[in-house]
Every structure is written in C-alpha cells, then in structure tokens.
N, C-alpha and C positions, 0 to 999 in steps of 0.2 A: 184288227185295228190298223189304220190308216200308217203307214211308216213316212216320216219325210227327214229325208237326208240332209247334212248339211248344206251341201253341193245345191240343193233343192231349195233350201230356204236363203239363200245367197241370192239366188236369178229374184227370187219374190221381195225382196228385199229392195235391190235397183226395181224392184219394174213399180212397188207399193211406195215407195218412199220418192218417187218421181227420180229417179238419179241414170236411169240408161233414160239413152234419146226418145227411146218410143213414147216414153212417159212421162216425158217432163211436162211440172206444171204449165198453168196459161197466164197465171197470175199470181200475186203473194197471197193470196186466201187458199188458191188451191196448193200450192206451195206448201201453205201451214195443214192444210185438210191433212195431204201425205203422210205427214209423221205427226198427225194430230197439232203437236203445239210445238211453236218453236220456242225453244230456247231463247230465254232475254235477259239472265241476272248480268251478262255484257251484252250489252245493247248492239255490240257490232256483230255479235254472234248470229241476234234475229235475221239480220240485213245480209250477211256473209252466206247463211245456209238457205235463206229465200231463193238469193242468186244462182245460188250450186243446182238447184230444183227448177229453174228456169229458161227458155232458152232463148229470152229478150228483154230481161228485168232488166231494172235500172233501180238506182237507189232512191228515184223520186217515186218511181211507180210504188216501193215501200212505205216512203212517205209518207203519200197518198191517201195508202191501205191504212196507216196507224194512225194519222192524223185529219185528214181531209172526209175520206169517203166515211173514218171507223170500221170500216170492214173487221179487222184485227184490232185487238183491245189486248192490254197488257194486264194481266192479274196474280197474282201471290197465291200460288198455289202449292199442285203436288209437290211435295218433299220440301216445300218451303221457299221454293223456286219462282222465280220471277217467269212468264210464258209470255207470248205475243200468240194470242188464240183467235180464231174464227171468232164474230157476234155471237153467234148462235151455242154458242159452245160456254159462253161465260157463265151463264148460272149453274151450268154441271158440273163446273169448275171449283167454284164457291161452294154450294151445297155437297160434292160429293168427296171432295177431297181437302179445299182451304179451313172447313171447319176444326177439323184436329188442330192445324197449323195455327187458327184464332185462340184455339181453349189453350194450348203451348205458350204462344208468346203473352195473354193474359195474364197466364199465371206467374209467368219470368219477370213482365211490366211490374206486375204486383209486389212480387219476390222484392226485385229491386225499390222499388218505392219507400217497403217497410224496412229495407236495409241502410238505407240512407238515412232514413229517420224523416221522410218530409211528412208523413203521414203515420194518423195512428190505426189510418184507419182505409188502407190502400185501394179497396173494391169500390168503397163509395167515390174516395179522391177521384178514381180513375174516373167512373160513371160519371162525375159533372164536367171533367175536363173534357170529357171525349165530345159532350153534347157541346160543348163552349165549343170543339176543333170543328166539328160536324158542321155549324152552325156557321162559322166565320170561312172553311173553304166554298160552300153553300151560295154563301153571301157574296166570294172574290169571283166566284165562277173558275177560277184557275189560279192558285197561290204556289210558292215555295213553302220549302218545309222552315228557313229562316225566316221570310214573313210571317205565316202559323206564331214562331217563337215569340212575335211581335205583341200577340193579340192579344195573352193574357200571362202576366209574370208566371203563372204556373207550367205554364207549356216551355219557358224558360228554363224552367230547372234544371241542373245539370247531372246524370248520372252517369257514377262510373263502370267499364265496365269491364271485364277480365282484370280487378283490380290484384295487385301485387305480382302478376306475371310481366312478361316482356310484350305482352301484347296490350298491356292495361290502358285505356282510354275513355273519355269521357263525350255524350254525348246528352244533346238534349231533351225533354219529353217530347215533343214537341216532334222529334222524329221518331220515338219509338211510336207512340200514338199512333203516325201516319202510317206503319207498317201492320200496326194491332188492324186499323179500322180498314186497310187495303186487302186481311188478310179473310175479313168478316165481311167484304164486298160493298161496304159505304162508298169507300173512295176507288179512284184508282190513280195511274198513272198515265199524267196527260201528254202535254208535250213537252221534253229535254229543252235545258236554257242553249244548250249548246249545239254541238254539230251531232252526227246520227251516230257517232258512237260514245257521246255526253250521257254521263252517271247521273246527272242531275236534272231532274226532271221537274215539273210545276205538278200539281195536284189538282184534280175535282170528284164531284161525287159521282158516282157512276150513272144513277139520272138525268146528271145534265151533260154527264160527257155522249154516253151511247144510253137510253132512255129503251131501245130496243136490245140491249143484254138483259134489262130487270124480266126477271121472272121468278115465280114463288117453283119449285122442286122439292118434294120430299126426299133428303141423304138417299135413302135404298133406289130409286127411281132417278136420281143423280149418279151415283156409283154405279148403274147399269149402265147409264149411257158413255160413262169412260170409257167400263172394260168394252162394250162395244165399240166404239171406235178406236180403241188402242189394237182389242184382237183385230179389225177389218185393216191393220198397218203392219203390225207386229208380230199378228199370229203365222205359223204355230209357234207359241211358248209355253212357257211352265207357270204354272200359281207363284212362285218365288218372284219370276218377271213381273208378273201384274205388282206385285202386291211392292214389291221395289219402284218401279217408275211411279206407283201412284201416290206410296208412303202412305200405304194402307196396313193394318193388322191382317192375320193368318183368317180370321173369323169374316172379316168383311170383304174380301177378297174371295173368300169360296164361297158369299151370299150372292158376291155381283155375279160370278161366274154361272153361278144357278141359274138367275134371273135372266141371266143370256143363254140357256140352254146348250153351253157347251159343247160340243162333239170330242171326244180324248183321243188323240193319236199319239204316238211313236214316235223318239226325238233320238234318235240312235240309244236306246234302254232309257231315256225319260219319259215320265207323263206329262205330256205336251195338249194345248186345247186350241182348237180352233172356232170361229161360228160356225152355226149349222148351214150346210151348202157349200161352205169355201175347202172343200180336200180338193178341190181339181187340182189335178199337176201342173205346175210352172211350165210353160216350153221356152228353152232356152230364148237369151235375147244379143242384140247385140252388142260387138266390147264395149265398156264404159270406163272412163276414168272418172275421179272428181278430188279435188282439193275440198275437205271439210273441216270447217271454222273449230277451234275448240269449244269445249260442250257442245257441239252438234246433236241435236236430236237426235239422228241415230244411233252414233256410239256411244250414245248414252241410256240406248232405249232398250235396254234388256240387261238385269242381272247375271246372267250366263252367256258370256261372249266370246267364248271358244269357238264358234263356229263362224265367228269372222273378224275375229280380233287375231287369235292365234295364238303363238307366243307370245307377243309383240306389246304384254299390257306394263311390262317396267318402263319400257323404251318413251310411251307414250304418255302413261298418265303421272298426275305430280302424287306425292306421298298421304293423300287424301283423296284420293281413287277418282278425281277430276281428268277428263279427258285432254288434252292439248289438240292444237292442229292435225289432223290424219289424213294419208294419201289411198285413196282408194283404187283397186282394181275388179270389177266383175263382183261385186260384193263382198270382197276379202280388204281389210287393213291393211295396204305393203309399205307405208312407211310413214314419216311426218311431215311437217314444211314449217317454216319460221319465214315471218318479216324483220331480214338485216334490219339495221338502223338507217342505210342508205333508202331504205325502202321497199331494195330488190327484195322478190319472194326465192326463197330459196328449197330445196328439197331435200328429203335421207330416203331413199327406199331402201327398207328392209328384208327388201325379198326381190328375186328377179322373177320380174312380170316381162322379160324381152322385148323388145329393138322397139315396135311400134309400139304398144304401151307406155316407155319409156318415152316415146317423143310425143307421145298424147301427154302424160305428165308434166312435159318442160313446154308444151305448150299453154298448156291450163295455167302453169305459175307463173310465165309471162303474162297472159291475159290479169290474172290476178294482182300480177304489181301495177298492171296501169292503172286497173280500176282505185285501187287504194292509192296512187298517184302519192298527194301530202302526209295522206293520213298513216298514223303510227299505233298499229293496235299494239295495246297492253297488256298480259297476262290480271285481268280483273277476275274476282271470285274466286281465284286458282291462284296456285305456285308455276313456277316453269317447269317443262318438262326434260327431263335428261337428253330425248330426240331436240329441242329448243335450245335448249345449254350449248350443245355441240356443233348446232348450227351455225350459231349465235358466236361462239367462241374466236 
C-alpha cells in the first residue's frame, strides 16, 4: 500500500490548491476548480481566497466571474453552506449533496409553520406559497427577499426563531422559502444590493440567471462527481474527510467512493484514498506563504487537520469549529492575522517559520491592507477567534 506522509501531502496541498507560485490559478474559475468550491456564507471570503490563488486577480475580475461572465454561480449546498462554484459543477452540487440540505430545512419550514399555528395544514401551505415565490422571482427577473415579502401577505408572515433563548428572533416566510427553494436549485443568488462583501443579495431562478447550470443528474452519478473532484484537490484523505466536507452519511460516502474506484493508501496508520493514477509522489516546490481569509476552503477542507493545522486548532477556530483568518507556511498553519479597525492587517505567528518567511508574511499583510483599503471585514457566520481577540485587543 501506497504510504504518504504528511510532509508529502503538505507540498500537494500548495501545489493542488493553487497556493505556491508554480500553481497559481489564471482566473477565479480556476481559482474555484482548485479547491473545488469557494467558500461564500461571507461573501468576502469567495473574493479573499480567489485572490490568495492568484497572481493578477482583482476584485472585478471576481466580479465578472460571479456576475457578468456567470462563470461561478453561488449555491446552498454541502453542509448547508453557501459555495461560489464552477457552472459546470452546479447541478452536482444540487443533485449530490443540496438534496439532504432541502428535505432538512422542509421539514424545520414545516416544523415552524405548524408551531406558530399559521397553518393546519403546513406541507400544502408551503406547496402553494413556494409556487406564488417561484412565480413572482420568475416574473422580477431579480427581486429582494423584502420585495418577495411584498407579493403575497403569506410570505409576510413572521416566524420565530430560537424562541425563548438569547438568540430568539424572528424572521419572515418569505426568507425562509428563499433558502428552501435555493437549497432544491429553483433559485439562486444573484447579485448583493451592496459592495462585494454585502450579505444581501437580490434573487432569480437559476434558469434565467445561468440557463447553462440546469441539468437533470441522478444523486449516485452527482455524488460521484463530488468525490471526484474533491479527491483530484484533497486526496489522499480518509472516508471521515469525504463524508465531512460533503455532509454526507457513512453509506453514501463509501457508494461515491466506489463509483470512483478508489485506490487505499497509507496516511501515517490511516486508511486514506486516492483516484486511480494519482499515487505519484509530490516533488518538493518552492517556499510559499499566504494570508487565508476565514473559512478558507482549505482549512476547512478536511475533517483530520493534524497534518497541517498542528496544534494550533484553539488558537484559530471560534467555539463552533469555524475556522478564522490563518497564516500559512509550505502547507503547514503557523499563525493568524486580523484587520485592526484602522484597517491595518495585522499578524500572530505561532510558530517560527525564520527571517525570510517572516518577511514574506509582513509583506503579504501589507499587500492585503491595501487591497481592503475602506473596507472592514466582519467575523459573518462565525464568532471571533482567540488568535483575532488578541490581535484586536
């Protein structure tokens, strides 16, 4: 059996995920191809890690991709997560993974409906209101989720939610609906009212947004095409890896793996898998740094991160296993970075990476404070991280 060291899956790591120079992408599709999907439930994350995988992007060239060309399409997918994905990648998306995440928030929509008392009868409510929503984004070509509320006093309704906690808040059908019907591939998300790192976005169907995502995939034949493109980024990993990033079950996870014909190697005493063909050995590359957005695809992209996380996972992640900003060296984690309030990007490394790495680092967060120049990213979808806290401090 194939043995690959950590040291080994570190170089493949920069050189697959576009992060050393030999490899950087050429564009934000190849960019997203790399680590498969970027990260989008913060919007400035897509844009932030596009960057990091590039060595002439700009934030319009993103743009561009997400809005102008469609190249990249935003979808509600794996683990429930918002993604900026390749075209070509959406309906595997949908079909192989967003389905769980539909039959989920159905049943919760539901839940909630019958709790509130608007209905006695929650499945059908849902079914006509969804065809009223489907109908009237359809119609706008591109709406808000408070527009939508407009159209029909039912998608007005207000539900509440985490009631009786400190988190308790109410929102309307109106947006749950938008997230149901984003999650089942009707809609998606078009273009943000605001600047590229705005939470708020307008809505259309995914027909008339990209007309070239729609395609019919059967689940087992979608769920294949994940884990192969996930192993051709991420492999060698473990069933646990897949079955984590996809937010898949223990069953459908060793169905896709099949269908990919796996090869099992050796992950220092793990069973680890690659596709068939890919055991060649990594040959080293050269040094690399990079400043990585929080939720980065990467260090988000495998369940088992010992082998380039390190120690280093209290420091970094908030108390809900969300990643914060990280500082990389040669495929290893060596510390974090926060934007001050002034702006300035600042750094903690947690390890000493020596002299010249070190001034690759304080060059990278120079570069990174111009770029973000006005703009003030927020800890969105996460808490802050203890490495943020201290910076911040």
């Amino acid at each position: 059996m194939r043995t690959f060291t950590a040291a080994e899956r570190r170089v493949r790591l920069g050189q697959r995920h576009a992060l050393s120079p030999a490899h950087r992408a050429a564009d934000p599709v190849g960019a997203a191809r790399s680590v498969v999907a970027l990260h989008g439930t913060d919007p400035a994350t897509t844009f932030l890690a596009a960057l990091a995988r590039m060595n002439d992007g700009s934030i319009v060239d993103i743009e561009k991709a997400l809005y102008d060309d469609r190249s990249l399409v935003r979808v509600l997918a794996m683990r429930r997560t918002v993604f900026a994905v390749p075209v070509d990648f959406v309906a595997a998306c949908h079909a192989g993974a967003a389905d769980t995440v539909a039959r989920d928030q159905r049943r919760l929509l539901e839940k909630m409906l019958s709790e509130a008392e608007v209905t006695d009868d929650p499945s059908t409510w849902l079914r006509e209101v969804e065809r009223v929503a489907v109908a009237a984004v359809a119609a706008a070509g591109e709406i808000t989720s408070a527009e939508l509320g407009k159209v029909d006093e039912r998608l007005a309704t207000r539900l509440v939610i985490a009631p009786g906690t400190k988190y308790e808040t109410s929102t309307a059908v109106a947006s749950r609906i938008l997230t149901l019907m984003s999650a089942e591939g009707e809609i998606i998300r078009a273009k943000p009212r605001g600047t590229w790192t705005s939470t708020q976005f307008r809505w259309s169907t995914l027909d008339n947004w990209s007309p070239e995502a729609v395609a019919d995939l059967t689940v087992d034949d979608a769920a294949a095409e994940l884990a192969r493109r996930w192993l051709a980024s991420y492999g060698p990993a473990t069933e646990d890896d897949l079955a984590w990033w996809a937010g898949w079950t223990k069953a459908r996870t060793r169905a896709a793996l099949a269908r990919c014909e796996v090869v099992e190697v050796d992950l220092d005493g793990q069973v680890g898998y690659v596709l068939p063909g890919d055991e060649e050995r990594a040959t080293d590359d050269e040094p690399w740094v990079a400043l990585l957005p929080a939720l980065d695809p990467t260090v988000m992209g495998w369940k088992h991160r010992d082998f380039y996380l390190g120690p280093h996972r209290e420091q970094l992640f908030d108390i809900n296993g969300n990643a914060g900003p990280t500082v990389w060296s040669n495929g290893e984690v060596v510390g974090g970075w926060a934007q001050l309030d002034s702006g300035e990007v600042v750094v903690n490394l947690i390890a000493d990476v020596g002299k010249e790495a070190t001034q690759a680092v304080d060059l990278v967060a120079s570069s990174l404070t111009s770029l973000l120049g006005d703009v003030r990213l927020k800890a969105r979808a996460r808490g802050w991280t203890p490495s943020e806290k201290q910076l911040r401090a």
